[in-house]
Short mmCIF file of the C-alpha atoms (twelve columns), coordinates in Angstrom:
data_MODEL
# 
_entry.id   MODEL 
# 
loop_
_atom_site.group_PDB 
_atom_site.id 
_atom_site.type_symbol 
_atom_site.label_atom_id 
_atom_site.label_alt_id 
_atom_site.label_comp_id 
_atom_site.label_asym_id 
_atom_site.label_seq_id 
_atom_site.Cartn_x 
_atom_site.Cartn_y 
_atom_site.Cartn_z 
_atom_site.pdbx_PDB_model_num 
ATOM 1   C CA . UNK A 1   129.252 107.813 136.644 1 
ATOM 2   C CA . UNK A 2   127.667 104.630 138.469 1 
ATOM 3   C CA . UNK A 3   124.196 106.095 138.046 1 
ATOM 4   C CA . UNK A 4   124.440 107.366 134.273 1 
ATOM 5   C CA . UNK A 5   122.372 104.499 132.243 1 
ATOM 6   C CA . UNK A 6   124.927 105.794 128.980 1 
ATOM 7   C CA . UNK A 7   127.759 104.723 131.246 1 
ATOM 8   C CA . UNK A 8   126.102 101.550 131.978 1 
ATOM 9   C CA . UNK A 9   125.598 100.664 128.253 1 
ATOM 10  C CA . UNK A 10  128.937 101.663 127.998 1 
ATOM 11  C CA . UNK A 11  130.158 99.481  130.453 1 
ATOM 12  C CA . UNK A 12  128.306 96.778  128.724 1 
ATOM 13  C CA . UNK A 13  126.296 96.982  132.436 1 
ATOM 14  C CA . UNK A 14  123.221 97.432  129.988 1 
ATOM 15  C CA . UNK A 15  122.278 95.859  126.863 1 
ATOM 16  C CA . UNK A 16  121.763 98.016  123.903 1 
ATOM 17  C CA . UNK A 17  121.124 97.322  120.164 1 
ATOM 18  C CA . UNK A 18  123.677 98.373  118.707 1 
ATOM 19  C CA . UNK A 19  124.515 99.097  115.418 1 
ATOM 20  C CA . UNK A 20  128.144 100.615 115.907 1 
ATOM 21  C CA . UNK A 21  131.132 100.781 118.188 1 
ATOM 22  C CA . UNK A 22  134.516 101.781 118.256 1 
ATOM 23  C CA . UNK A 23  137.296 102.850 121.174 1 
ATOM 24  C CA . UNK A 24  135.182 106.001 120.893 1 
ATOM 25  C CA . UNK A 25  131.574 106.333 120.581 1 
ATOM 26  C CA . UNK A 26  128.632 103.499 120.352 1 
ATOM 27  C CA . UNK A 27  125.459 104.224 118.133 1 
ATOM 28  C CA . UNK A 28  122.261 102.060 119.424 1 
ATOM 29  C CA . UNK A 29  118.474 102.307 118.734 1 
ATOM 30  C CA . UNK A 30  116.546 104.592 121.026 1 
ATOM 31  C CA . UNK A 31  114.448 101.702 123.557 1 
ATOM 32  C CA . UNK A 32  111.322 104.514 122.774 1 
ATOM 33  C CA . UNK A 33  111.407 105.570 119.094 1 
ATOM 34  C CA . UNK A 34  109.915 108.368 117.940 1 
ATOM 35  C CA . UNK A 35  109.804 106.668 113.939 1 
ATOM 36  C CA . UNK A 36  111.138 104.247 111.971 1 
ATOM 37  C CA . UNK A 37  114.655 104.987 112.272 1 
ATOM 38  C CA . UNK A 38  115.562 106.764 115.684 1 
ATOM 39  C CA . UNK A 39  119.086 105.935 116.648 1 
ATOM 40  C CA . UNK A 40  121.582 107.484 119.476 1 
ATOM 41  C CA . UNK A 41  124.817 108.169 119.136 1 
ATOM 42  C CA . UNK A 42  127.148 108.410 122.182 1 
ATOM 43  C CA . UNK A 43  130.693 109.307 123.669 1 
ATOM 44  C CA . UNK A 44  132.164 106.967 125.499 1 
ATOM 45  C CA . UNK A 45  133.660 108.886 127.710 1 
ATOM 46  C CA . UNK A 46  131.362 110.736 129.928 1 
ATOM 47  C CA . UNK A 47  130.418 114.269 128.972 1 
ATOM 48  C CA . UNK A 48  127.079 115.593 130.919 1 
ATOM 49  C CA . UNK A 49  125.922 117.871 128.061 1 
ATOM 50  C CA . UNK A 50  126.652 119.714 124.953 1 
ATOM 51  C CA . UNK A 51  127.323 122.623 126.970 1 
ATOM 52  C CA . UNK A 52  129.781 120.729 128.890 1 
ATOM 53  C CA . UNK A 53  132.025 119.785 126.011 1 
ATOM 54  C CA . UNK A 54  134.801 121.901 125.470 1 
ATOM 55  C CA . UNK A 55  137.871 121.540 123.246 1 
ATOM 56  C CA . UNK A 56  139.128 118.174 124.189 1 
ATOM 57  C CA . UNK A 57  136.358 117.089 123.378 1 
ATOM 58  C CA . UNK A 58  135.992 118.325 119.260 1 
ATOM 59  C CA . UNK A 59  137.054 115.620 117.670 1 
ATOM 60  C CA . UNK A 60  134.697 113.267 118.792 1 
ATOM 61  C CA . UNK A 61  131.975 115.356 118.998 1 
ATOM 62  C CA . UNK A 62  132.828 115.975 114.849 1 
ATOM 63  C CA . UNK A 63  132.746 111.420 115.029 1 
ATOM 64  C CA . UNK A 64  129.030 111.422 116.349 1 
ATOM 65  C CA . UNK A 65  127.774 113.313 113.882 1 
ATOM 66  C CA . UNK A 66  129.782 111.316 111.067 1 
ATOM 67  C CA . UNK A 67  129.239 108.287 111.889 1 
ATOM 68  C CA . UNK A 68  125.809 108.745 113.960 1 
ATOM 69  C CA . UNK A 69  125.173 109.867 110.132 1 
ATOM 70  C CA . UNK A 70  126.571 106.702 108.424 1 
ATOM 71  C CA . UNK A 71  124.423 104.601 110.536 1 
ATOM 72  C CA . UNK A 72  121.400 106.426 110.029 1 
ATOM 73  C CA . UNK A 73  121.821 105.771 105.995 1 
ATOM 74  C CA . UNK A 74  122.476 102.833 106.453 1 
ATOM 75  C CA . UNK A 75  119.171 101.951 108.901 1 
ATOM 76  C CA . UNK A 76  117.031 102.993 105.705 1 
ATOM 77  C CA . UNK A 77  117.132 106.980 106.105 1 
ATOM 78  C CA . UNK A 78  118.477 107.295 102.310 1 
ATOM 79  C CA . UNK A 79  115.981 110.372 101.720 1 
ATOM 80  C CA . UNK A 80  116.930 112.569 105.247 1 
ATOM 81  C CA . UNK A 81  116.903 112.757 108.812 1 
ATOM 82  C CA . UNK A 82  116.832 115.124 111.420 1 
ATOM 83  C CA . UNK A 83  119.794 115.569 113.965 1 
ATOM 84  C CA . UNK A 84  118.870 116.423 117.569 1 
ATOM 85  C CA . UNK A 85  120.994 117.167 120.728 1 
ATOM 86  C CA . UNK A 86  118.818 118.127 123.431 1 
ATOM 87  C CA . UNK A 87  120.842 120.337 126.065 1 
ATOM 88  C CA . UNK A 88  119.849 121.045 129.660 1 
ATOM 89  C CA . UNK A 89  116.777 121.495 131.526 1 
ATOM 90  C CA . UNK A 90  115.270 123.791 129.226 1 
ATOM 91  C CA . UNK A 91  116.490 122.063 126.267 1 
ATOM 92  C CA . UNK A 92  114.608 118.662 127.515 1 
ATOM 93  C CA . UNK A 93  117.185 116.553 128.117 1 
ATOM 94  C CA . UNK A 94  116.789 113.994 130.080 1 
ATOM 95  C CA . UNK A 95  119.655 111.500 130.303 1 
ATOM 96  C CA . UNK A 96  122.553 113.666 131.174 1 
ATOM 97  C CA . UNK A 97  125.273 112.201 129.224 1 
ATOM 98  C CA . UNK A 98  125.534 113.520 126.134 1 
ATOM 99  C CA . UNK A 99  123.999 111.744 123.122 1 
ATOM 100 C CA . UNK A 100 122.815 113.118 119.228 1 
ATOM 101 C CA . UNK A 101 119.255 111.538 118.088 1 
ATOM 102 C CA . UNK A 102 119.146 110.524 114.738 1 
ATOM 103 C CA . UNK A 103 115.674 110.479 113.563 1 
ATOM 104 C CA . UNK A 104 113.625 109.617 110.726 1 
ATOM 105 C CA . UNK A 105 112.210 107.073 108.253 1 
ATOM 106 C CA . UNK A 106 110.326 106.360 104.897 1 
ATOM 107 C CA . UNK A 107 108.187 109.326 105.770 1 
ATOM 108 C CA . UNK A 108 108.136 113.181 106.377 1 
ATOM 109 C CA . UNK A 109 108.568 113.780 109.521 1 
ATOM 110 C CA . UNK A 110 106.432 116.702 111.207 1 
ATOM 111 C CA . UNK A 111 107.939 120.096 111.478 1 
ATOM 112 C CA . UNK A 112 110.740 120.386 114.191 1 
ATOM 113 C CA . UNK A 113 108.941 123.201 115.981 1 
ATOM 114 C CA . UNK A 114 105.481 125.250 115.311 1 
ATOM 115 C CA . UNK A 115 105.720 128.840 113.446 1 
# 
């Protein structure tokens, strides 16, 4: 998609800081962090949302999380992280191409959402 800045990055349109890429996915840091460590992890190929991935696309959706994981270790979050995929309107997202956040850092982050 010509207007999806994922697609540009992935097009190399767009420079990223990347910390891992492959035929399939890249894994950057987020140009906004949220903490220490707040990576994104990305298909290639364009998928608009979660919602929007179907079987085809299982195996690299089971990749992201891997290595999105890896990476996140290795970026300093030895002690935990939290995994986020925001879907849809409702869900906040607000690049539609489909991408996992991998957050954290050397401390606790806040609670994901109030009780």
């Amino acid at each position: 998609m010509s207007d999806c800045i994922f697609c540009k990055i992935v097009a190399g349109q767009l420079p990223a800081k990347k910390v891992f890429e492959d035929e399939d996915l890249i894994v950057f840091h987020d140009i906004n962090p949220v903490a220490p460590v707040h990576l994104l992890a990305i298909p290639k190929k364009h998928i608009e949302s979660l919602a929007a991935a179907d079987g085809e696309d299982a195996l690299v959706m089971g990749k992201l999380l891997h290595v999105g994981s890896r990476m996140a270790i290795e970026q300093g979050c030895t002690d935990g992280f939290r995994t986020l995929i925001n879907t849809g309107r409702v869900g906040r997202q607000e690049v539609y191409h489909l991408h996992v956040h991998f957050v954290g850092g050397p401390d606790v982050l806040p609670p994901m959402l109030k009780r």
